[in-house]
Residue, then its C-alpha position, 0 to 999 in steps of 0.5 A: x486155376x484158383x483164382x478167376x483173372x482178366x485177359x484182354x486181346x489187343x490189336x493195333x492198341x485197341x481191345x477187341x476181345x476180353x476173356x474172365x477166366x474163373x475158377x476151374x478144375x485141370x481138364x475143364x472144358x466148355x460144355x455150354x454156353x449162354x448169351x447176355x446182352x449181345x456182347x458177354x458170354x458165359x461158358x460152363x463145364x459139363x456139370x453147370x459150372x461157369x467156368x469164364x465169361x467171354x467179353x466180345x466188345x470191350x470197349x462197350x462193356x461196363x464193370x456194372x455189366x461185367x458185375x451182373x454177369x458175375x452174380x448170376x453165376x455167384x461170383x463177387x463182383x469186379x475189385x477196382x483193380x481186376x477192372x483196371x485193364x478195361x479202362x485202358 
């Protein structure tokens, strides 16, 4: 996969878990990961690179939110319309 993308999991029409998927290699797997604020968790292959951000409460996770956990692993932040899912 080349380029990162949201995927957002509904049940009875509410979001409950989301999941940003980064740019990665064929075969990458979660080696580690690192809690941020309660409610994101970034995953990272064996050689230390992010490879997603797990988002446990939509709901109650801003794009600032999402943005800072992106550039602590050197990702740009969030376009308006990669954000746009997390509005509904």
């Amino acid at each position: 996969m080349k380029q990162r993308y949201l995927e957002i999991t509904f049940r009875n029409g509410r979001p409950v878990a989301a999941y940003i998927y980064l740019p990665r290699r064929q075969g990458d797997r979660s080696a580690r990961t690192e809690a941020i604020d309660g409610n994101l968790i970034i995953d990272y292959a064996a050689d230390g690179r992010a490879i997603g951000i797990e988002i446990l409460s939509p709901a109650a996770t801003s794009v600032a939110m999402l943005n800072d956990a992106l550039g602590r692993v050197n990702e740009s932040p969030l376009s308006s319309e990669e954000a746009r899912p997390l509005a509904a």
